[in-house]
C-alpha positions as CSV (number, residue, x, y, z in Angstrom):
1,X,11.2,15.9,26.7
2,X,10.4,16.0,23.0
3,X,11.0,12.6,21.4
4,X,14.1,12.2,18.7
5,X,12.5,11.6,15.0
6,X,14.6,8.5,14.9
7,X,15.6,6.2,17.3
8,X,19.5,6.1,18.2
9,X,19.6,2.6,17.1
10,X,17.1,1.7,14.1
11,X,15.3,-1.7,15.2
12,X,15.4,-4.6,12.9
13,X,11.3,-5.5,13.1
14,X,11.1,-8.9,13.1
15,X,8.2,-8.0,10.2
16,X,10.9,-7.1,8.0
17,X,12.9,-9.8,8.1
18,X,9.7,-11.6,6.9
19,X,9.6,-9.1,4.2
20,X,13.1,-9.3,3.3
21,X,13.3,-13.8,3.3
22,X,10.0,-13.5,1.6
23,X,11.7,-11.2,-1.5
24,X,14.9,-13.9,-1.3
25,X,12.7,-17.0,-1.1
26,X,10.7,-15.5,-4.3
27,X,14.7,-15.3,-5.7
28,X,15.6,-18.7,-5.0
29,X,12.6,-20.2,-5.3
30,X,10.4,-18.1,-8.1
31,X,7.0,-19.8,-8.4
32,X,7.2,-20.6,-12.4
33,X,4.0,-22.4,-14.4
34,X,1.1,-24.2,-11.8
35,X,3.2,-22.9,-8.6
36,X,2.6,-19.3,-9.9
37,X,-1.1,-19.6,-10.7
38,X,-1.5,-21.1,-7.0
39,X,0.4,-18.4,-5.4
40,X,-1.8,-16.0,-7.5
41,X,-5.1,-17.8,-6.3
42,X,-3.9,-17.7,-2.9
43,X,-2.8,-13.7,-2.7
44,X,-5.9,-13.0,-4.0
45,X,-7.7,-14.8,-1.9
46,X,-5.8,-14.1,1.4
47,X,-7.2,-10.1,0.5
48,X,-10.7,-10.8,-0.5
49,X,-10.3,-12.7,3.1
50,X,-8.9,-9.8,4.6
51,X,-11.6,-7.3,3.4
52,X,-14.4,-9.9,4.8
53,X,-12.9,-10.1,8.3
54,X,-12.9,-6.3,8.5
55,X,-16.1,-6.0,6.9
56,X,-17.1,-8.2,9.8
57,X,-14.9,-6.4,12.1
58,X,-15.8,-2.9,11.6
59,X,-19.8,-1.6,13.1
60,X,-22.2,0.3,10.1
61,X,-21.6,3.0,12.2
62,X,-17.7,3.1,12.1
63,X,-18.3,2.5,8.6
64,X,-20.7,5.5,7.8
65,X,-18.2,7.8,10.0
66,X,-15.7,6.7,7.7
67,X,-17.9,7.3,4.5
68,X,-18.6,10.7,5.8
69,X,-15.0,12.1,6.6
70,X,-14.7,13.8,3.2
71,X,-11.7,15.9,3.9
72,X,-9.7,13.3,4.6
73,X,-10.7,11.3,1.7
74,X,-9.8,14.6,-0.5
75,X,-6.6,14.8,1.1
76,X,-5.4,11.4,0.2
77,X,-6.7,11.7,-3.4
78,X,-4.5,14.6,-3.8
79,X,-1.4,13.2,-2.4
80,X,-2.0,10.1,-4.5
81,X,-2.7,11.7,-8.0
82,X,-1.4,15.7,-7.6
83,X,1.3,15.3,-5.3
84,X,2.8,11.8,-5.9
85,X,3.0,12.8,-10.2
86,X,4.1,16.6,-9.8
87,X,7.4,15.2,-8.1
88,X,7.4,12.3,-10.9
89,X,7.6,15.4,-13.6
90,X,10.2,16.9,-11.1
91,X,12.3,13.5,-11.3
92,X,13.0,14.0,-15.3
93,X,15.4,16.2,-13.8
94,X,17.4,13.4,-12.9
95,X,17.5,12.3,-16.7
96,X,20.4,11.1,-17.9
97,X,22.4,12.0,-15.1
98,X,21.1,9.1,-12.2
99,X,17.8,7.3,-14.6
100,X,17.3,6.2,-17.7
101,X,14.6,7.5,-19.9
102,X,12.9,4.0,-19.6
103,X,12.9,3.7,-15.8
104,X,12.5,7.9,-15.2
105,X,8.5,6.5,-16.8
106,X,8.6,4.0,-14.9
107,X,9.1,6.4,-11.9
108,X,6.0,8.6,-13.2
109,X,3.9,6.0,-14.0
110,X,4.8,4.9,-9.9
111,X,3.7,8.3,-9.1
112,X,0.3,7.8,-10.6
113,X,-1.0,3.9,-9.5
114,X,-3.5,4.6,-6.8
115,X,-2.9,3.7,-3.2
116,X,-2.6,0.4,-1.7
117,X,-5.3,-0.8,0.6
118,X,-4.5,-4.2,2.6
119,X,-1.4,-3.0,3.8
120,X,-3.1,0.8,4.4
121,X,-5.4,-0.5,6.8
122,X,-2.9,-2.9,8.4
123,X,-0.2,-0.3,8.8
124,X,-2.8,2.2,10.4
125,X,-4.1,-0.3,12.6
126,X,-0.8,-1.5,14.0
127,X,-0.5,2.2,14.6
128,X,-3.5,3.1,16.5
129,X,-5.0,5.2,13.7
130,X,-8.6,5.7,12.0
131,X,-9.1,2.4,11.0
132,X,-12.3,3.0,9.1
133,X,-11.0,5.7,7.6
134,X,-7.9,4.3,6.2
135,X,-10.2,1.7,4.7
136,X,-12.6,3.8,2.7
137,X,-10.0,5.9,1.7
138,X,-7.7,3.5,-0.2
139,X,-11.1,1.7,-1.2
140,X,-12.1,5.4,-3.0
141,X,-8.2,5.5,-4.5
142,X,-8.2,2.4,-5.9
143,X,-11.7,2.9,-7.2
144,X,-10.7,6.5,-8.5
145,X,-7.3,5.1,-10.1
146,X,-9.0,2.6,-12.2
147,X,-10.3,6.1,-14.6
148,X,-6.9,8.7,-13.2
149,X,-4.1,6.5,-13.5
150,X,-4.8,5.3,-17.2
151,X,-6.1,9.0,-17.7
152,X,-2.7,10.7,-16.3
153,X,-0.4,7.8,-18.1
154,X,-1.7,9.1,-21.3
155,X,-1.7,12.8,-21.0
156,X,2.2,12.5,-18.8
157,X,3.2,9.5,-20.6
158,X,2.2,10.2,-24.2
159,X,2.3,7.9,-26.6
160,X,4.3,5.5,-24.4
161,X,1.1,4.2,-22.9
162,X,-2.7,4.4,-23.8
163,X,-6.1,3.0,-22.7
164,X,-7.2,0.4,-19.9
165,X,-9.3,-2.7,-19.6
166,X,-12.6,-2.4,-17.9
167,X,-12.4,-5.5,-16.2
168,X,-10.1,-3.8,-13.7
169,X,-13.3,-2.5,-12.0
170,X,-14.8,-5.8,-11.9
171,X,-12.0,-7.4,-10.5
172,X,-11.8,-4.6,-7.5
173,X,-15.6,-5.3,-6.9
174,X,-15.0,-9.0,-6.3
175,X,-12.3,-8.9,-4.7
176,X,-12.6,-5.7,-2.1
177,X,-15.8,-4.6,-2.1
178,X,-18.0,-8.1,-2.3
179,X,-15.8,-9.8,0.4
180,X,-16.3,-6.6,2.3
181,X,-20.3,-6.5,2.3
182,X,-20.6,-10.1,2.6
183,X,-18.6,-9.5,6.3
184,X,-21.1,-6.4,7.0
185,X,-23.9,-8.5,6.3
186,X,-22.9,-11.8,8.3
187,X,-21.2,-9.2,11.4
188,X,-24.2,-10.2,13.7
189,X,-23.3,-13.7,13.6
190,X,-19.1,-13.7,13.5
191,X,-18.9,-10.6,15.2
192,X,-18.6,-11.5,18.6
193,X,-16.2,-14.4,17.5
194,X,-14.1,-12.3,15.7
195,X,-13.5,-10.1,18.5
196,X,-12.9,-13.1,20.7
197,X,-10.0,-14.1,18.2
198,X,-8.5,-10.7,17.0
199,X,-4.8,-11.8,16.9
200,X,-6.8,-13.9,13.2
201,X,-6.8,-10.2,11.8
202,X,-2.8,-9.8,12.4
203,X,-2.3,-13.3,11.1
204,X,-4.1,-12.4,8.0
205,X,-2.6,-8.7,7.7
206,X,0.6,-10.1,7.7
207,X,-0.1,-12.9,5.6
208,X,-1.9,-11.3,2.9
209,X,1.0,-8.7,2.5
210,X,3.8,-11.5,2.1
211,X,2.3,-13.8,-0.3
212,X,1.4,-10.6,-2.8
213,X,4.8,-10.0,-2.3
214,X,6.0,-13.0,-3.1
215,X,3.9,-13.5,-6.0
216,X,5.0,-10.3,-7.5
217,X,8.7,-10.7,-7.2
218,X,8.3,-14.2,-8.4
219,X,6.8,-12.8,-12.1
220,X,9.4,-10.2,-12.0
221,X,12.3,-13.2,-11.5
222,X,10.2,-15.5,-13.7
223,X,9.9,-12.4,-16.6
224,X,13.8,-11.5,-16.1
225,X,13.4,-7.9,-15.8
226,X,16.2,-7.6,-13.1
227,X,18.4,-8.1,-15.9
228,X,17.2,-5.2,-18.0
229,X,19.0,-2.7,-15.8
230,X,22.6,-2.2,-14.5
231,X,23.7,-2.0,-11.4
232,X,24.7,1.4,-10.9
233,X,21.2,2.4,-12.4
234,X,19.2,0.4,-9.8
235,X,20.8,1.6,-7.5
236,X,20.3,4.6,-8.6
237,X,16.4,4.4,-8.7
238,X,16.8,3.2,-5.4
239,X,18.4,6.1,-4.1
240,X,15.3,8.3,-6.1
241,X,12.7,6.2,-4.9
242,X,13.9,6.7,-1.1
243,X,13.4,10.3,-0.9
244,X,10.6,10.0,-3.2
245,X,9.3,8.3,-0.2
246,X,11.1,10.1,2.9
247,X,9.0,13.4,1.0
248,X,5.7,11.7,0.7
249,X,5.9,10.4,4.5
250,X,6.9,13.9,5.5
251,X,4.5,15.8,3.9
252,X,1.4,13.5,4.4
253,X,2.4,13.8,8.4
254,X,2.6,17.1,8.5
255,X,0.9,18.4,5.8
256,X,-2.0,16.4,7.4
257,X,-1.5,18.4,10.8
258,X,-1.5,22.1,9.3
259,X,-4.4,20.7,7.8
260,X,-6.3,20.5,11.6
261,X,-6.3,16.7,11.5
262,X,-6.1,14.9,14.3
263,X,-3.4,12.2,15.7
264,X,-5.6,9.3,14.2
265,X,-6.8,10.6,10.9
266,X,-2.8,11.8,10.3
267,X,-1.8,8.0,11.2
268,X,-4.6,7.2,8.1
269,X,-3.5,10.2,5.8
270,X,0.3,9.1,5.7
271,X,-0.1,5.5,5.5
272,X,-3.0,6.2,2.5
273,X,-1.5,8.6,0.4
274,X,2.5,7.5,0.9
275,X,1.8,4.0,-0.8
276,X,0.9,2.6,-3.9
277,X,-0.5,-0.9,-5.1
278,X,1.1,-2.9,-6.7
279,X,-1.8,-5.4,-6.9
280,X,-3.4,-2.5,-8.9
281,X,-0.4,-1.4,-10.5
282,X,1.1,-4.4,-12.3
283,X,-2.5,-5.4,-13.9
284,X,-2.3,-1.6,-15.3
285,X,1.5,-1.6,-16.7
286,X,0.7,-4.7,-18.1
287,X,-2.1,-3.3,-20.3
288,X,-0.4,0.5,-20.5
289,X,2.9,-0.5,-21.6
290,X,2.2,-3.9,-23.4
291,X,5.8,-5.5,-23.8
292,X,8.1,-2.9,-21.7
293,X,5.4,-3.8,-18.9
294,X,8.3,-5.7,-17.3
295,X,10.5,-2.8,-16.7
296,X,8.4,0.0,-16.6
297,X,6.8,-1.9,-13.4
298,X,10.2,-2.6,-11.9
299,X,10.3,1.3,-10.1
300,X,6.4,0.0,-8.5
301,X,8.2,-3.5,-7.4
302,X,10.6,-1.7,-5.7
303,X,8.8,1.5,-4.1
304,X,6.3,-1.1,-3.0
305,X,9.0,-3.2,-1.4
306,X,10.9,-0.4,0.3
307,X,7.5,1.3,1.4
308,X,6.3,-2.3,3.5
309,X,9.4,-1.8,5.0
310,X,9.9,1.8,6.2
311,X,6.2,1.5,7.6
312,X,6.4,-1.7,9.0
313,X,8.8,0.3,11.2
314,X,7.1,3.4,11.6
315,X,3.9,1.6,12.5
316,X,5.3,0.0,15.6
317,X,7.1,3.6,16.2
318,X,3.5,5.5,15.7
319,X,2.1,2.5,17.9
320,X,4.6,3.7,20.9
321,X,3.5,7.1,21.1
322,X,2.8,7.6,24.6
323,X,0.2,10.4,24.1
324,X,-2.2,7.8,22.0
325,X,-5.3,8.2,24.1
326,X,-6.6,5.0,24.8
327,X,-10.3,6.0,24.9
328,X,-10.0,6.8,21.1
329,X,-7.7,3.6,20.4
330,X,-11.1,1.6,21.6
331,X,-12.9,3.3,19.7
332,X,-11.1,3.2,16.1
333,X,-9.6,0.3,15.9
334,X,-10.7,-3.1,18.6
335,X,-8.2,-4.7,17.3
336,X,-5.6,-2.9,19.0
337,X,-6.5,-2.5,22.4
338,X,-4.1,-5.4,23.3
339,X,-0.5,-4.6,23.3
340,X,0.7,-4.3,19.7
341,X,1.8,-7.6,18.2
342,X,5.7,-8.1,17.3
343,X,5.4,-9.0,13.9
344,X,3.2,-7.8,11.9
């Protein structure tokens, strides 16, 4: 019997409930002054962690795979900076009626941020996909969106935003590549203990995702940009930014399958080209938009928000599917071949 798209009653993950206390602790309790600057140090550091566990995680040869799956890679890249921006431009439809001029580029400029990577890889791992994969492909997103996204901005955006600071690809070097190399090279000594210990990955997965989260809502509380837009027009943008995501979730699933990809390397396609960064993105608005950074990030705050949630669910859904073939769920991802934490 063919399995209903949605379950006939929605479970409440106990993942996002983390999500959602995390968003009200950063409301209460915004990190302001030396608070922020330690819950920026530890974000960051929580990833480059991340990136060295899987780099000690994942085999060269899991690695190289990855490297070498070109189509996939080309798919995601095109979801992320063709697809994601076309239905951007198809938003200014929506202008005056539901958005405002201001948050309708906020939306585009939403569209064209590359795609997340931490929460990529997590997502695809809770859900028995290409692991590997997942990884190099958000790794060649964000390394693509450091040139496309300030490149698109100005040719979509005119003269509402222009130019980009270099030191963007230094900081994606030392913080996701470096870590990442440094766990390749040190694999034959950690290895086997990492693989003795895998629910530290999930610890960290999780972990890593919050505390960005946290950080990010807590500049955007700090900055007072929730105060720059009505009620009626957030929800509005709310409303936008859920089909904006329902479309990208769709089409990445199945778009992905008439494609000729297989079960795993769909689990990697939607959960790499249906997100976007906002570690990436905020640096970007910030340098793009100067002093409307504030708002014309709030559309990436929230689509980044709402997207953790929606896949923390469909992750544990995708994770479920009883025709998952364990051979190839050894074989991708180690990690997973216990039963699928609750929380993550």
């Amino acid at each position: 019997m063919r399995r209903p798209l949605l379950p006939a009653r929605l479970p409440l993950d106990p993942y996002v409930l983390a999500l959602l206390g995390t968003v009200g602790l950063a409301a209460l309790v915004p990190a302001r002054g030396l608070a922020a600057t330690v819950a920026g140090g530890a974000s960051t550091a929580a990833v480059a962690l991340l990136f060295f566990l899987y780099g000690a995680r994942l085999s060269s040869r899991e690695v190289l795979d990855g490297l070498r799956h070109w189509r996939l890679h080309v798919t995601v890249l095109a979801c992320t900076f063709l697809l994601f921006p076309l239905l951007g431009l198809a938003a200014g439809a929506l202008v005056p009626t539901l958005l405002t001029p201001a948050l309708h580029s906020g939306l585009l400029f939403l569209c064209m941020v590359p795609s997340t990577i931490q929460s990529s890889i997590a997502f695809t791992s809770i859900a028995r996909g290409n692991v590997p994969a997942a990884l190099c492909a958000g790794s060649f997103s964000s390394l693509a969106g450091i040139l496309l996204t300030p490149l698109l901005a100005t040719a979509l955006l005119g003269g509402e935003a222009g130019g980009f600071s270099s030191d963007s690809l230094l900081r994606i070097g030392l913080q996701l590549l470096l870590p990442f190399l440094l766990g390749q090279v040190l694999r034959r000594w950690v290895g086997g203990f990492l693989g003795h210990h895998r629910k530290v990955l999930g610890r960290v997965d999780r972990g890593s995702i919050l505390l960005v989260v946290y950080a990010a809502f807590s500049a955007g509380m700090v900055a007072g940009i929730w105060h720059q837009v009505s009620v009626p027009r957030l929800g509005a943008l709310l409303l936008v930014e859920a089909v904006l995501l329902a479309l990208m979730l769709l089409a990445t699933w199945y778009g992905a399958k008439r494609l000729g990809f297989d079960r795993a390397d769909r689990v990697a396609v939607q959960f790499a080209g249906s997100k976007k960064s906002l570690a990436a993105g905020l640096p970007m608005a910030s340098v793009l938009f100067g002093a409307q950074a504030g708002l014309a990030a709030l559309p990436l705050m929230l689509f980044h928000q709402m997207q953790l949630m929606v896949c923390a669910v469909l992750a544990r859904r995708h994770a479920a599917d009883p025709d998952v073939a364990p051979d190839r769920v050894a074989e991708v991802s180690p990690q997973v071949q216990q039963p699928a934490p609750r929380a993550r």
